[in-house]
TIRO-2110 file (N, C-alpha, C; in Angstrom, 1 decimal):
// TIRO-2110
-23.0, -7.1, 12.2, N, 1, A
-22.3, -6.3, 13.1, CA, 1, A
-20.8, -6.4, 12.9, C, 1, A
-20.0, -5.9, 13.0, N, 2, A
-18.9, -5.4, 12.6, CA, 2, A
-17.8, -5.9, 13.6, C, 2, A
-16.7, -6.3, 14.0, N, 3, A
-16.4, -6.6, 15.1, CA, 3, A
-15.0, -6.1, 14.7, C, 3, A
-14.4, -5.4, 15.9, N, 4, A
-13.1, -4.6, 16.0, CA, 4, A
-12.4, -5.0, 17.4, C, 4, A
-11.1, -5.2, 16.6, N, 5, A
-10.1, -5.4, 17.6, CA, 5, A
-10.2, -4.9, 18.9, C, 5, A
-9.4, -5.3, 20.2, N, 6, A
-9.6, -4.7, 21.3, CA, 6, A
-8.7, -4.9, 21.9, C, 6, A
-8.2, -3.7, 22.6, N, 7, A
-6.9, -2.6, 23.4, CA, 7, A
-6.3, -4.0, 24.4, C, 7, A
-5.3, -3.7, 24.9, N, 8, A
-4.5, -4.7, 25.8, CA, 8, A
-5.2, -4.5, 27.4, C, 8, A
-5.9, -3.3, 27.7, N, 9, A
-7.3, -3.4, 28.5, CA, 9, A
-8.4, -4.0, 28.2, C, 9, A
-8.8, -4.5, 27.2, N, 10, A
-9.6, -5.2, 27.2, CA, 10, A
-10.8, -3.8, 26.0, C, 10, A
-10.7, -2.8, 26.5, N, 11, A
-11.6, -2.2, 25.9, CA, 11, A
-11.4, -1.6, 24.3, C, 11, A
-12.2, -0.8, 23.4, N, 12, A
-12.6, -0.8, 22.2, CA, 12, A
-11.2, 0.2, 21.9, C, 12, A
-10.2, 0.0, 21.0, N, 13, A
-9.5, 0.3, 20.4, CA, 13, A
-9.8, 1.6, 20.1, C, 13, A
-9.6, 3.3, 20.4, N, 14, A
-9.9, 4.0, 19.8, CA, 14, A
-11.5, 4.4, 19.1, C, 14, A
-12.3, 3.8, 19.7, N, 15, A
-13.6, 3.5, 20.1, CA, 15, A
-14.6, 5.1, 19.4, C, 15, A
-14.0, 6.3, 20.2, N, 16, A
-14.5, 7.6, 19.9, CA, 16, A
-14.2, 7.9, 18.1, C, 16, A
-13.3, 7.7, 18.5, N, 17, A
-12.9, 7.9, 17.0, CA, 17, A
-13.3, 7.4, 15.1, C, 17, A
-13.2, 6.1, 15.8, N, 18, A
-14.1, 5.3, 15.5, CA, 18, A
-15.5, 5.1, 15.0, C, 18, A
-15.7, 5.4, 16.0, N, 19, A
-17.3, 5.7, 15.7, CA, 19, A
-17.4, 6.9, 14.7, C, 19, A
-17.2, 7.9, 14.8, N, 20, A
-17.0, 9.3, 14.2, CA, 20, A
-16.9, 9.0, 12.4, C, 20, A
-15.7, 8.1, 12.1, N, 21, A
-15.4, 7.4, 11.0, CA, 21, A
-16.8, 6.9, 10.8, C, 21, A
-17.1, 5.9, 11.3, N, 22, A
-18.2, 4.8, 11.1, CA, 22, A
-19.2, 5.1, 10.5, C, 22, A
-19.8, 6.2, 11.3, N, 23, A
-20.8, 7.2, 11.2, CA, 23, A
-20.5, 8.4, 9.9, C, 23, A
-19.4, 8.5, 10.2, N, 24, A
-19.5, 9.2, 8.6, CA, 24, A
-18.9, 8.7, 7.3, C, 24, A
-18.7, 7.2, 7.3, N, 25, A
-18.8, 6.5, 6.4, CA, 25, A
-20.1, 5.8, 5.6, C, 25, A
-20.8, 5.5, 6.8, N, 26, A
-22.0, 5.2, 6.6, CA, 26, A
-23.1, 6.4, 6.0, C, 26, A
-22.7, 7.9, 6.6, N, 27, A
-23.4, 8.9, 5.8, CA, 27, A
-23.4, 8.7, 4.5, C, 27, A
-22.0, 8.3, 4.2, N, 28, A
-21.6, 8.7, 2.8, CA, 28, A
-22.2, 7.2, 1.9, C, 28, A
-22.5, 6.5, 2.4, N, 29, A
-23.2, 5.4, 1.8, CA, 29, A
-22.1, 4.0, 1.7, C, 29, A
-21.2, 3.9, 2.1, N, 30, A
-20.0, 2.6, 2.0, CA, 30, A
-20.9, 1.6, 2.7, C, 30, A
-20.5, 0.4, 2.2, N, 31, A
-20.8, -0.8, 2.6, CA, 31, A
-20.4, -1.2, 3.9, C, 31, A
-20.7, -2.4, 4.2, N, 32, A
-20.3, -2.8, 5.6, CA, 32, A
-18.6, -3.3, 5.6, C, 32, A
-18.1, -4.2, 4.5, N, 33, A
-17.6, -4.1, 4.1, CA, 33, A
-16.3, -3.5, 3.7, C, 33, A
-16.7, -2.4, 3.2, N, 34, A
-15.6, -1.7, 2.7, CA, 34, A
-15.4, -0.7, 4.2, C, 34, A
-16.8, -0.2, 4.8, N, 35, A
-15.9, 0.5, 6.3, CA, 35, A
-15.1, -0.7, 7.2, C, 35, A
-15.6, -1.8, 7.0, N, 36, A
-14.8, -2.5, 8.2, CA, 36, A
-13.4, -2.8, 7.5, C, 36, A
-13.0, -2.8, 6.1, N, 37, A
-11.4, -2.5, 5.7, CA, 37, A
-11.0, -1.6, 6.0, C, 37, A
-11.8, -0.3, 5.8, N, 38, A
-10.7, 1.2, 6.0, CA, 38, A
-11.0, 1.5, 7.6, C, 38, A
-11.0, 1.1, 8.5, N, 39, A
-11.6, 0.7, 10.0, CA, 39, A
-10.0, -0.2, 10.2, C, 39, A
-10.1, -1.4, 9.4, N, 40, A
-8.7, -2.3, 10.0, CA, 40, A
-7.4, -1.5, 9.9, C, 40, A
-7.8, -0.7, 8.0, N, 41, A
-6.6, -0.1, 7.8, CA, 41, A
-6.1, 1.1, 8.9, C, 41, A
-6.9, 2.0, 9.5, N, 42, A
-6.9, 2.6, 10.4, CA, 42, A
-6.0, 1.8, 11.7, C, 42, A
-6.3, 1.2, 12.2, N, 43, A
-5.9, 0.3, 13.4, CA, 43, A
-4.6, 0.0, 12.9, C, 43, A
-4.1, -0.6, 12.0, N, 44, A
-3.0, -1.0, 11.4, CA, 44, A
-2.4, 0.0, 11.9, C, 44, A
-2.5, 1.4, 10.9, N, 45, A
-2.2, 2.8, 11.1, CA, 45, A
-1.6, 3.1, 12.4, C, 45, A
-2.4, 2.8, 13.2, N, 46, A
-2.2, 3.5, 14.8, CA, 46, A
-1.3, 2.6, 15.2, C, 46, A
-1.2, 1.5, 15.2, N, 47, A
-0.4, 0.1, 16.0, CA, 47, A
0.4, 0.6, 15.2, C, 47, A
1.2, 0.9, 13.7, N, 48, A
2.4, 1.3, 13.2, CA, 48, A
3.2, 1.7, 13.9, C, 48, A
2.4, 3.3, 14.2, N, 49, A
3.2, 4.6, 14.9, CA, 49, A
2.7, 4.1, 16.8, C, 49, A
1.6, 3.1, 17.0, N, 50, A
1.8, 3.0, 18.6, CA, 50, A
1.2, 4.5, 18.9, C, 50, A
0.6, 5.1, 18.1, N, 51, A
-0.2, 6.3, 18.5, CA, 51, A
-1.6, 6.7, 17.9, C, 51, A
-2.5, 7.3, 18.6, N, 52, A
-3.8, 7.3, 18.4, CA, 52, A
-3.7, 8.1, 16.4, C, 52, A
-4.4, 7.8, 15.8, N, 53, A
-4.4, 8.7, 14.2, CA, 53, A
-4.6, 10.1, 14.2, C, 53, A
-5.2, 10.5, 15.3, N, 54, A
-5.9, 12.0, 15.7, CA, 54, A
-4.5, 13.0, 15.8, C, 54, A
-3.6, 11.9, 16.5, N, 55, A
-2.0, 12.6, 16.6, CA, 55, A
-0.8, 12.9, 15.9, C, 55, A
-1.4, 11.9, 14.4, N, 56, A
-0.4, 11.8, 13.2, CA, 56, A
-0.9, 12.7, 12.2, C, 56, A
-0.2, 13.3, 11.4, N, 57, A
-0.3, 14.4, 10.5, CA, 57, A
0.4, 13.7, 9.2, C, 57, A
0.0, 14.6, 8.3, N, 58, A
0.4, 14.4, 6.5, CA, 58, A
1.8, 13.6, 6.5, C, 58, A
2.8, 13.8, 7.2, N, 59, A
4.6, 13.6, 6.9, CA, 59, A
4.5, 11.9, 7.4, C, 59, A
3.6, 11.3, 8.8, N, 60, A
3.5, 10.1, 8.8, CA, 60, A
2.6, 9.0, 8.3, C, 60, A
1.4, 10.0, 7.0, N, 61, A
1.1, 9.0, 6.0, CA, 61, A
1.7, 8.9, 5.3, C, 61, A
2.8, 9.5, 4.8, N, 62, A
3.2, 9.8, 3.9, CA, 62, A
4.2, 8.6, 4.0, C, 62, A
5.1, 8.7, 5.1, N, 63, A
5.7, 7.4, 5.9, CA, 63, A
5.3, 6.0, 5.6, C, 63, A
4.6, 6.2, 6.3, N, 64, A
3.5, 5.0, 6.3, CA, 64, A
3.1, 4.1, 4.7, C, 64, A
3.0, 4.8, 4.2, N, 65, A
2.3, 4.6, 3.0, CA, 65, A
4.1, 3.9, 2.1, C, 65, A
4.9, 4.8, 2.2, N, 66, A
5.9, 4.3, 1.9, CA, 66, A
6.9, 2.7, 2.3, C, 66, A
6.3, 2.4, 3.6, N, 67, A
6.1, 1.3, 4.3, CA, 67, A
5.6, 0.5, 3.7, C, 67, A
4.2, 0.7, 3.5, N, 68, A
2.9, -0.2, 2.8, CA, 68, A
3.7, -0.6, 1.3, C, 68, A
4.1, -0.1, 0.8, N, 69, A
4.6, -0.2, -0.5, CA, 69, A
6.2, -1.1, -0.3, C, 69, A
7.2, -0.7, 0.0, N, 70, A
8.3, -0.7, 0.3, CA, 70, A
8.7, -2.0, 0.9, C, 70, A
8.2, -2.4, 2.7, N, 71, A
8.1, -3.6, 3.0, CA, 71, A
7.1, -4.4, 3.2, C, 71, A
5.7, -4.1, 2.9, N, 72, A
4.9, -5.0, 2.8, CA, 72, A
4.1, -5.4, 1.3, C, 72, A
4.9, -4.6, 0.4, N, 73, A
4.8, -5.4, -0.9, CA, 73, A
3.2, -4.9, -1.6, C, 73, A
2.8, -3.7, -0.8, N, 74, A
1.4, -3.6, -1.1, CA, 74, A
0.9, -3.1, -2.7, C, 74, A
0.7, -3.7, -3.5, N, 75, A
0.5, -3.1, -4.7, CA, 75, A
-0.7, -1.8, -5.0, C, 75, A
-0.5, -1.4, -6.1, N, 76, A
-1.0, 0.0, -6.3, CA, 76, A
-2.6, 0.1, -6.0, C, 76, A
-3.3, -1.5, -6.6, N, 77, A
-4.7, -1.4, -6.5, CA, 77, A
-5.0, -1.6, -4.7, C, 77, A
-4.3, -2.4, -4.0, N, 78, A
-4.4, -2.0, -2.4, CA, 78, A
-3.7, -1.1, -1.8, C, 78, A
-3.6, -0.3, -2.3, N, 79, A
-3.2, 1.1, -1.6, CA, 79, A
-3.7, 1.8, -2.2, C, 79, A
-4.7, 1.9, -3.5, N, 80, A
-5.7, 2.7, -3.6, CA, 80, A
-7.2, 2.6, -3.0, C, 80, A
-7.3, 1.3, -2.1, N, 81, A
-8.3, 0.4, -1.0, CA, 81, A
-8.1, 1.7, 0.4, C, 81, A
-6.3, 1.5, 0.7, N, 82, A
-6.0, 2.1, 2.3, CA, 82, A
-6.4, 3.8, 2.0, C, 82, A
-5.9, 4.3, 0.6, N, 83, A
-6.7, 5.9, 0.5, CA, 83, A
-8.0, 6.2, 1.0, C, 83, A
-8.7, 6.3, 1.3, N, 84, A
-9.9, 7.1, 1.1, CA, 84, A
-10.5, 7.9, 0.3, C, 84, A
-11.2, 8.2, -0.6, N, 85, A
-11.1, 9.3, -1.2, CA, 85, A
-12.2, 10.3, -0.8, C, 85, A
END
């Protein structure tokens, strides 16, 4: 089972959303594994901008990603991990 962070209420971080991902991760056949990385990388995501992902558009991955690179040093094969494809 899978275990994800939880909100400063106590309850499931983005929870709906979440699941939605999960569930169509798991359609698509990914491991336990690799959804519970693009799951963190998501949360990361949100805690960045302090706003739900549903609310952010193309200009703040784009951000973001420059971030990832820039000041957290992320190299090219872990940022081809936070992509999705």
């Amino acid at each position: 089972m899978i275990e994800f962070p939880k909100n400063t209420q106590g309850g499931i971080f983005m929870s709906v959303l979440r699941e939605q991902m999960i569930r169509d991760m798991n359609l698509k056949g990914l491991s336990q594994k690799t959804i519970q990385s693009y799951v963190r990388y998501i949360v990361d995501y949100a805690r960045y901008y302090k706003t739900p992902p549903d609310k952010l558009g193309p200009n703040e991955i784009k951000e973001y990603l420059s971030y990832l690179i820039s000041q957290r040093k992320l190299s090219n094969e872990l940022l081809e991990d936070v992509i999705v494809p």
